[in-house]
PDB file of N, CA, C and O in Angstrom:
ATOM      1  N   UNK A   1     143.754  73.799  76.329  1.00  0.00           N
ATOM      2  CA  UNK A   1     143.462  72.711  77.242  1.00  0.00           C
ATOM      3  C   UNK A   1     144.721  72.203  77.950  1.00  0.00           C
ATOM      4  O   UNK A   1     144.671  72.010  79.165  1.00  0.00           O
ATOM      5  N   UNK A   2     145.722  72.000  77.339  1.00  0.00           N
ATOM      6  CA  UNK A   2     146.600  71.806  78.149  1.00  0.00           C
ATOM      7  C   UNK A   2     147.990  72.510  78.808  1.00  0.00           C
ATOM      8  O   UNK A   2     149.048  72.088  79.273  1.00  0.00           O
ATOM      9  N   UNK A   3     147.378  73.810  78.578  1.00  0.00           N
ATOM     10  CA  UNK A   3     148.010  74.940  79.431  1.00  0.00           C
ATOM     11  C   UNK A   3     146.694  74.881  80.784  1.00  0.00           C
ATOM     12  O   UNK A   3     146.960  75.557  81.778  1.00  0.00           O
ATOM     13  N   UNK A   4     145.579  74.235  80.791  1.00  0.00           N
ATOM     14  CA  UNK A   4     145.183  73.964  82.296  1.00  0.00           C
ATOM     15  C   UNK A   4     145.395  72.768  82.571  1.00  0.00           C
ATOM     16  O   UNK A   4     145.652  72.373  83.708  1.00  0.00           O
ATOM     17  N   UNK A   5     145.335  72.241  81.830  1.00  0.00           N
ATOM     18  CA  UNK A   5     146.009  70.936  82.569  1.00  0.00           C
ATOM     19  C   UNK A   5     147.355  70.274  83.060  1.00  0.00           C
ATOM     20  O   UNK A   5     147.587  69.135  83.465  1.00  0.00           O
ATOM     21  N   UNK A   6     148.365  71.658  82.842  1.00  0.00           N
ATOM     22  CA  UNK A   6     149.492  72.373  83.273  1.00  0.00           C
ATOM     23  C   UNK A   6     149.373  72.723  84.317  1.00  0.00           C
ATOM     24  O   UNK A   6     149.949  72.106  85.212  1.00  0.00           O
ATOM     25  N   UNK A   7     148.482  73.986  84.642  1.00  0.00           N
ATOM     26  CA  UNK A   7     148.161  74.791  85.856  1.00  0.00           C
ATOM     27  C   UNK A   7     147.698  73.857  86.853  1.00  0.00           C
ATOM     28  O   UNK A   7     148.227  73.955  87.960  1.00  0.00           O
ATOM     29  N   UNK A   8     146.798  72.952  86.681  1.00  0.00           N
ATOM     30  CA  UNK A   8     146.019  72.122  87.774  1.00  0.00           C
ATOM     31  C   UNK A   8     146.933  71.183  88.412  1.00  0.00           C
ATOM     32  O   UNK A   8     146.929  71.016  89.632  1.00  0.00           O
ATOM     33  N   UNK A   9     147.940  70.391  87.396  1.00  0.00           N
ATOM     34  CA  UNK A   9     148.969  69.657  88.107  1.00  0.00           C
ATOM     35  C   UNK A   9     149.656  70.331  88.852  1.00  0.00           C
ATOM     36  O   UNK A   9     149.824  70.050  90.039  1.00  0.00           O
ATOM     37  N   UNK A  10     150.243  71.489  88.177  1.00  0.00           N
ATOM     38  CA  UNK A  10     151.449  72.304  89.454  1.00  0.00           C
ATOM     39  C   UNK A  10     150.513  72.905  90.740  1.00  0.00           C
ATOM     40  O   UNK A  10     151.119  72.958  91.810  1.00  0.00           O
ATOM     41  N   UNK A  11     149.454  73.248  90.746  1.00  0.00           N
ATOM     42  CA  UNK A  11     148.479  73.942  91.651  1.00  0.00           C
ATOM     43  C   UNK A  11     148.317  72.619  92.557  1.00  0.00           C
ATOM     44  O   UNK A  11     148.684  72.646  93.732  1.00  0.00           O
ATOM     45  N   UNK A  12     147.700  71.341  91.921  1.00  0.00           N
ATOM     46  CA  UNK A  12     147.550  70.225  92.961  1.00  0.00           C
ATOM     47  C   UNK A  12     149.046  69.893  93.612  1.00  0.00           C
ATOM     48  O   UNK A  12     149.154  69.624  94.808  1.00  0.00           O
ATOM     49  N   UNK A  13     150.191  69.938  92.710  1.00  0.00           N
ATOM     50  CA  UNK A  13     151.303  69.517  93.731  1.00  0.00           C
ATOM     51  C   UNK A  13     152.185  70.577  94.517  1.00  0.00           C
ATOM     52  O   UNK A  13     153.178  70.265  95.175  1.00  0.00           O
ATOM     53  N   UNK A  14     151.830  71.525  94.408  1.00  0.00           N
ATOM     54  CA  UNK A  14     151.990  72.418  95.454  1.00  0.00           C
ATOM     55  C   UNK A  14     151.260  72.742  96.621  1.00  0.00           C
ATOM     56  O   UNK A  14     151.704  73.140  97.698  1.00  0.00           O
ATOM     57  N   UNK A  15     149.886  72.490  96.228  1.00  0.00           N
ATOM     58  CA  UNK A  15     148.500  72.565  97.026  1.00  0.00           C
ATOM     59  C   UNK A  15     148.844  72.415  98.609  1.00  0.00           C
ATOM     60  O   UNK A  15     148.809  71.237  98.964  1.00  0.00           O
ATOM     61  N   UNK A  16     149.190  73.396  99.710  1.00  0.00           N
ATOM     62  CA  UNK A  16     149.364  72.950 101.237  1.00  0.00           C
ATOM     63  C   UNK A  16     148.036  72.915 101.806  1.00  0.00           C
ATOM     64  O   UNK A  16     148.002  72.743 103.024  1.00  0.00           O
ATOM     65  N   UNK A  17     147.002  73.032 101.237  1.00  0.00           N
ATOM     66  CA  UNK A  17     146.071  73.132 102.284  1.00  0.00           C
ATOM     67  C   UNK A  17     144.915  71.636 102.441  1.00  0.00           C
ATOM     68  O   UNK A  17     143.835  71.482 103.010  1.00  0.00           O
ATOM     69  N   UNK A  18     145.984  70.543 101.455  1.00  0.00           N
ATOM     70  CA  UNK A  18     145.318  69.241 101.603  1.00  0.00           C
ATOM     71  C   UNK A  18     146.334  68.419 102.352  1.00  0.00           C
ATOM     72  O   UNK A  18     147.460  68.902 102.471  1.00  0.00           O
ATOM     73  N   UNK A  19     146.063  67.168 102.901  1.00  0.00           N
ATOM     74  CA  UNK A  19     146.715  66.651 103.379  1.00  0.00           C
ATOM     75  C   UNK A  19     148.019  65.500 102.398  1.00  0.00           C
ATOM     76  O   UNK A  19     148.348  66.322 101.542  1.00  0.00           O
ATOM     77  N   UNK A  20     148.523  64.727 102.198  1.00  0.00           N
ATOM     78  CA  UNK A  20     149.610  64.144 101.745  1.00  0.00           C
ATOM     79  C   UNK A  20     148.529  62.918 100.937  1.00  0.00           C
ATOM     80  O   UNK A  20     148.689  62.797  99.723  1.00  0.00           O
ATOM     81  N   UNK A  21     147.426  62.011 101.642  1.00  0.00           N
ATOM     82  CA  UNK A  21     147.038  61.212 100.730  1.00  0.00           C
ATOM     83  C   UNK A  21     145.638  61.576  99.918  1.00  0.00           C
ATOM     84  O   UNK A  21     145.049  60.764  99.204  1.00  0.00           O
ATOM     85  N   UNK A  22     145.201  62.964 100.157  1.00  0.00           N
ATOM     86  CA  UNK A  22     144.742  63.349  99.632  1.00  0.00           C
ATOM     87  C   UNK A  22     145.137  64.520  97.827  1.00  0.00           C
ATOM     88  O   UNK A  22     144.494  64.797  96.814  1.00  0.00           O
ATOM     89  N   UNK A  23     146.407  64.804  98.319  1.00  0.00           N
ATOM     90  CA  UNK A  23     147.133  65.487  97.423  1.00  0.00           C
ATOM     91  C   UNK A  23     147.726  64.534  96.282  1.00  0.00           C
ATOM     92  O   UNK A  23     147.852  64.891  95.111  1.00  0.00           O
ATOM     93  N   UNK A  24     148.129  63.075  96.858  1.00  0.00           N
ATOM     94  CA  UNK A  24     148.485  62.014  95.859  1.00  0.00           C
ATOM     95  C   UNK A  24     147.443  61.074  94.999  1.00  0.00           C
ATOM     96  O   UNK A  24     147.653  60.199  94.158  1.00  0.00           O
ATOM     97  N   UNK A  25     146.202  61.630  95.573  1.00  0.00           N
ATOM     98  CA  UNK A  25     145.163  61.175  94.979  1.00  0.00           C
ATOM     99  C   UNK A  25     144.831  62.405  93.766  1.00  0.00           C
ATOM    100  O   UNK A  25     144.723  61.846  92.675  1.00  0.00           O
ATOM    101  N   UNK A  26     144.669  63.694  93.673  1.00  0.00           N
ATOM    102  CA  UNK A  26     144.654  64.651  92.766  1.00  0.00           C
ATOM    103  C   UNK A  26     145.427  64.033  91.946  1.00  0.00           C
ATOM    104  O   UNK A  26     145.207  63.241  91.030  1.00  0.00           O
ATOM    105  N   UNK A  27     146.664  64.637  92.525  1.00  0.00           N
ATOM    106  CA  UNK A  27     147.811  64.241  91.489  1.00  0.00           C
ATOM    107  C   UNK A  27     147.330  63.175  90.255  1.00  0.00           C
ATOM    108  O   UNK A  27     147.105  63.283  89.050  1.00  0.00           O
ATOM    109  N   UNK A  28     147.307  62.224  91.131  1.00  0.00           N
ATOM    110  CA  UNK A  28     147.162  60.850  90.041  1.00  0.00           C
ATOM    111  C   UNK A  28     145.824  61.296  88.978  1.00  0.00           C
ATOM    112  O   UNK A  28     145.969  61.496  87.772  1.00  0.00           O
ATOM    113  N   UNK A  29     144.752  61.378  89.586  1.00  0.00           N
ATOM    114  CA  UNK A  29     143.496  62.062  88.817  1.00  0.00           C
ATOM    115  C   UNK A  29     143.992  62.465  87.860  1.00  0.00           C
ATOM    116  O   UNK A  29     143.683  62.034  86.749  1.00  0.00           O
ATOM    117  N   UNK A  30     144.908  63.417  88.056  1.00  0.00           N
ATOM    118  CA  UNK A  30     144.883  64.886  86.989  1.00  0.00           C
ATOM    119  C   UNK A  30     145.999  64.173  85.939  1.00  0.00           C
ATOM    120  O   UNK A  30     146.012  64.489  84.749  1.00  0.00           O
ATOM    121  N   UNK A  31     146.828  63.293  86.436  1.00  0.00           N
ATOM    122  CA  UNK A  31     147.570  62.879  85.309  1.00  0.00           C
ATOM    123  C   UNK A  31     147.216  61.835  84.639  1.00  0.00           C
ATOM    124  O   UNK A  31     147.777  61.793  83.544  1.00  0.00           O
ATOM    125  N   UNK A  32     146.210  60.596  84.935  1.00  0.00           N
ATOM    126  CA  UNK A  32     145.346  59.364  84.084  1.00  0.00           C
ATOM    127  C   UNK A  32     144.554  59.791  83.473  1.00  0.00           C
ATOM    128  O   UNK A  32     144.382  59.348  82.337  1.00  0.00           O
ATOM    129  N   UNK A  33     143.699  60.895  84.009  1.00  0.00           N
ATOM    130  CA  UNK A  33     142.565  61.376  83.232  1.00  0.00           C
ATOM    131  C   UNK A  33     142.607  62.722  83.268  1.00  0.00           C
ATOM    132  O   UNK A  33     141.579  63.207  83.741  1.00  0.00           O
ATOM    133  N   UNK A  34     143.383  63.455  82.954  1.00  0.00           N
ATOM    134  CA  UNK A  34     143.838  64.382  82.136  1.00  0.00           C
ATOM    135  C   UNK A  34     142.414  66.045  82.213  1.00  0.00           C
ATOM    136  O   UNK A  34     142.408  66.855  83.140  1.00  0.00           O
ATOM    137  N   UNK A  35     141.877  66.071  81.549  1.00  0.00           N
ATOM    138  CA  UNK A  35     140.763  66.881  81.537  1.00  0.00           C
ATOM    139  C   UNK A  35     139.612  66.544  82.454  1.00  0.00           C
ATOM    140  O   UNK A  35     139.096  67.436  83.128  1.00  0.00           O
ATOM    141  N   UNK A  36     139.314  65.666  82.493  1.00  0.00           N
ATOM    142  CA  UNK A  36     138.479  64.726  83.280  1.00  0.00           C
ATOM    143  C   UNK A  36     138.824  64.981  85.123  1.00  0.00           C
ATOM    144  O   UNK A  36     138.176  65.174  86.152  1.00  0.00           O
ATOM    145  N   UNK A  37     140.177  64.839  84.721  1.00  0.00           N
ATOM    146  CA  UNK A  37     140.823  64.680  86.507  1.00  0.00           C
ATOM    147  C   UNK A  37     140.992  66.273  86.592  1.00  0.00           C
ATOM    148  O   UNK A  37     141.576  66.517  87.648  1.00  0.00           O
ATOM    149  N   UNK A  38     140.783  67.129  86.081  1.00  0.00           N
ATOM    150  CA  UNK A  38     140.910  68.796  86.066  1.00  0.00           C
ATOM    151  C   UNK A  38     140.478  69.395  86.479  1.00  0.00           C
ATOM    152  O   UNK A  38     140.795  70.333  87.211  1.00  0.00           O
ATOM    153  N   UNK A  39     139.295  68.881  85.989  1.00  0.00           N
ATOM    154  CA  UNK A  39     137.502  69.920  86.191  1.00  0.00           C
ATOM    155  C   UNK A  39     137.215  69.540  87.400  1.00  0.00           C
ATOM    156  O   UNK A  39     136.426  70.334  87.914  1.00  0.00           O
ATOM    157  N   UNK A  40     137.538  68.581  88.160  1.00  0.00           N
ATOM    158  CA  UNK A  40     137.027  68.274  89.323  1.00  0.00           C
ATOM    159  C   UNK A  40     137.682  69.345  89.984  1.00  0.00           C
ATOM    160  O   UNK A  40     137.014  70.210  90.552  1.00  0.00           O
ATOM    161  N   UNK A  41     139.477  69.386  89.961  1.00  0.00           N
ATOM    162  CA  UNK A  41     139.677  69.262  91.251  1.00  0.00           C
ATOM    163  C   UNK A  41     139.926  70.899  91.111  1.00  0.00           C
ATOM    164  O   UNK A  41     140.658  71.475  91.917  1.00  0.00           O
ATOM    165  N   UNK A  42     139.253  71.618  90.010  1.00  0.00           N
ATOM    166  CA  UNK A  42     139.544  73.422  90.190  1.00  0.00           C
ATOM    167  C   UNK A  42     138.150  73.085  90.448  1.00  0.00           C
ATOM    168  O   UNK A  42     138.240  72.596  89.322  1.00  0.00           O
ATOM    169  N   UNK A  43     137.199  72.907  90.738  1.00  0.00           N
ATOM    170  CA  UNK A  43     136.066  73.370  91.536  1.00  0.00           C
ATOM    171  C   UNK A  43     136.156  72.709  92.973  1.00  0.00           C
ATOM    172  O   UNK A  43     135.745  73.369  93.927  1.00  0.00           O
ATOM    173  N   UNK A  44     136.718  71.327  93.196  1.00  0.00           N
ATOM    174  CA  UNK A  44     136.283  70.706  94.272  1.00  0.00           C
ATOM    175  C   UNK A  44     137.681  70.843  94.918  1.00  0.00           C
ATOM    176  O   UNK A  44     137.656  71.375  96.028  1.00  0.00           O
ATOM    177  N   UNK A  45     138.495  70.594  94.607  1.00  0.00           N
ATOM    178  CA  UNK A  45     140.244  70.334  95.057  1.00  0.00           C
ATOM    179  C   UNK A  45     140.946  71.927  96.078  1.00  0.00           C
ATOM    180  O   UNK A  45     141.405  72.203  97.186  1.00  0.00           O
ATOM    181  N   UNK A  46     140.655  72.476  94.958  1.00  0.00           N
ATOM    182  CA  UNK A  46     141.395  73.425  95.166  1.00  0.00           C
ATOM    183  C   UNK A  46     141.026  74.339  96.348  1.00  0.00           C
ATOM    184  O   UNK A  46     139.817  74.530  96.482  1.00  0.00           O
ATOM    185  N   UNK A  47     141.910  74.985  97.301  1.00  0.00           N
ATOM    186  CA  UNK A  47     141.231  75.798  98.311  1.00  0.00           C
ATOM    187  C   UNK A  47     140.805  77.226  97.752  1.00  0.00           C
ATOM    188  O   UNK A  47     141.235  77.827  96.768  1.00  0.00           O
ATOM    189  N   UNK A  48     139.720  77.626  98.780  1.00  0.00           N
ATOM    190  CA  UNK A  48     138.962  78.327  98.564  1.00  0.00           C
ATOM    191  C   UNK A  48     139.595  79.443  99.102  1.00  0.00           C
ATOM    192  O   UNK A  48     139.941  79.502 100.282  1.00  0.00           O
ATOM    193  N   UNK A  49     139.744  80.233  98.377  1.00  0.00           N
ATOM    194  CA  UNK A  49     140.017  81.826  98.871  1.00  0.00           C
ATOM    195  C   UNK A  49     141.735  81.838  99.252  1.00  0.00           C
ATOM    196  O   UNK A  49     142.587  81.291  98.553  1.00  0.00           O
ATOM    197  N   UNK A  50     141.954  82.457 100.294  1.00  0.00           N
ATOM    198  CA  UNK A  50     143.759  82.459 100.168  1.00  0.00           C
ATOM    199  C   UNK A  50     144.030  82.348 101.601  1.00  0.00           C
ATOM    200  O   UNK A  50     145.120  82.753 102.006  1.00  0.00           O
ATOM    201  N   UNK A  51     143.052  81.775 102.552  1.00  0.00           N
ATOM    202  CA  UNK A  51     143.616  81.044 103.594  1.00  0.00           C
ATOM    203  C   UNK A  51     144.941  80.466 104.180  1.00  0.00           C
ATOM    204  O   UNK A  51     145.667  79.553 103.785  1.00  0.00           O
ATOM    205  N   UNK A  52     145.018  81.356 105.324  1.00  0.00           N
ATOM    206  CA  UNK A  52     146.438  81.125 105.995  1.00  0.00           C
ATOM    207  C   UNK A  52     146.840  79.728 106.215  1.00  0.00           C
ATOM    208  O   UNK A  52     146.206  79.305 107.182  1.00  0.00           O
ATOM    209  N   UNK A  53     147.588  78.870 105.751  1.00  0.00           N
ATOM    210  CA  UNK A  53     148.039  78.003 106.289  1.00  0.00           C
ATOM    211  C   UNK A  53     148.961  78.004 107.711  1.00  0.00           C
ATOM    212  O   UNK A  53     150.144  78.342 107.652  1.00  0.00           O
ATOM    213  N   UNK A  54     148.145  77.479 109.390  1.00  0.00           N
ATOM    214  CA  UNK A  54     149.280  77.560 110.271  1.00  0.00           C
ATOM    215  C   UNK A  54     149.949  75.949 110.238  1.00  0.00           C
ATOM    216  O   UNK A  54     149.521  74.803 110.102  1.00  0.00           O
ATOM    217  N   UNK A  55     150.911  76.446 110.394  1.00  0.00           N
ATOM    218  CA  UNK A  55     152.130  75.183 110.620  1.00  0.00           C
ATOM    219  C   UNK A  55     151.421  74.736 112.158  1.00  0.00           C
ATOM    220  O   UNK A  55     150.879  73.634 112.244  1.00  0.00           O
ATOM    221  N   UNK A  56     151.457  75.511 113.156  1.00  0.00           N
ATOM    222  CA  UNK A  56     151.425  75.388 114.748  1.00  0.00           C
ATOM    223  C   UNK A  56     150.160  75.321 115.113  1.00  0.00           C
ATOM    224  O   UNK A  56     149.628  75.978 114.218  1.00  0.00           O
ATOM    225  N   UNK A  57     149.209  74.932 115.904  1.00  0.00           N
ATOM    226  CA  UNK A  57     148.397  75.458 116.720  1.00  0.00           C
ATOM    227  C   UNK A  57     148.561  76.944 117.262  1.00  0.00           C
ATOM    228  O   UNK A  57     149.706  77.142 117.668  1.00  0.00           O
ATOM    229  N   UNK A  58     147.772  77.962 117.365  1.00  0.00           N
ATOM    230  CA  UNK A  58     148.365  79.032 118.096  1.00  0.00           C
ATOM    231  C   UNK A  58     147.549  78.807 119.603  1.00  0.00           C
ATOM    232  O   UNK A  58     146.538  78.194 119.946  1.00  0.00           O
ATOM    233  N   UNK A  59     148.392  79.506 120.173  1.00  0.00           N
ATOM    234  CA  UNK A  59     147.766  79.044 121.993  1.00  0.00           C
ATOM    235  C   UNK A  59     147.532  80.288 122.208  1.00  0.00           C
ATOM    236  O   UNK A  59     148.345  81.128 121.823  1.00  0.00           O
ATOM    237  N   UNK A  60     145.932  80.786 123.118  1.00  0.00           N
ATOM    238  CA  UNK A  60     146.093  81.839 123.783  1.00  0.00           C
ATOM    239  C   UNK A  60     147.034  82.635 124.741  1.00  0.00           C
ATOM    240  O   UNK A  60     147.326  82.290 125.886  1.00  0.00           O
ATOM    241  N   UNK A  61     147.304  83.341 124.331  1.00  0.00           N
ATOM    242  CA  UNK A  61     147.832  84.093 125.197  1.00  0.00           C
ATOM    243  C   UNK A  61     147.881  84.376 126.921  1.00  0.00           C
ATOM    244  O   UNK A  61     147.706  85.575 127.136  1.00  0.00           O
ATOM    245  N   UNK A  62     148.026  83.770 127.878  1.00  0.00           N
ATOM    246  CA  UNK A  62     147.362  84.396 129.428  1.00  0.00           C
ATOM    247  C   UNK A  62     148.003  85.594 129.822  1.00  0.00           C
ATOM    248  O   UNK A  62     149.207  85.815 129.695  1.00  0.00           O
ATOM    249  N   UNK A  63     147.103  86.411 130.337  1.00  0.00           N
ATOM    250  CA  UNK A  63     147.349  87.365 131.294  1.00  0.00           C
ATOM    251  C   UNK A  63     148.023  87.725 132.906  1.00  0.00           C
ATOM    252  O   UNK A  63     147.337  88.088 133.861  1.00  0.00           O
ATOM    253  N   UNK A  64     148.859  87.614 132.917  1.00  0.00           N
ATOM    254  CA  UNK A  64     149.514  87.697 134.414  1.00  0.00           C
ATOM    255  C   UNK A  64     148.744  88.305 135.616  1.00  0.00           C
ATOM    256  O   UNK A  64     149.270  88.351 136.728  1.00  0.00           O
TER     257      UNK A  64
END
């Protein structure tokens, strides 16, 4: 149990694909309530699949 509740903290505070007050809200979860704050956020928290994070907007390209 608390080799995941290891994994879920470092996974939530590394996590880029949430925003900043959403990521400090995990965080806290996972460290007050411990198992409780866990289970949520590896089913609900965590991103799905391995989705590119872009930094930029990308802009089409135009044609000359």
């Amino acid at each position: 149990m608390t080799v995941f509740w290891i994994w879920m903290l470092v996974d939530a505070i590394q996590n880029k694909g949430v925003g900043d007050g959403e990521k400090v809200g995990w965080v806290l979860s996972i460290v007050f309530f411990h198992l409780i704050g866990s289970l949520p956020y590896f089913f609900i928290g965590r991103p799905k699949g391995r989705q590119p994070v872009l930094s930029q907007p990308v802009r089409p390209v135009s044609m000359p």
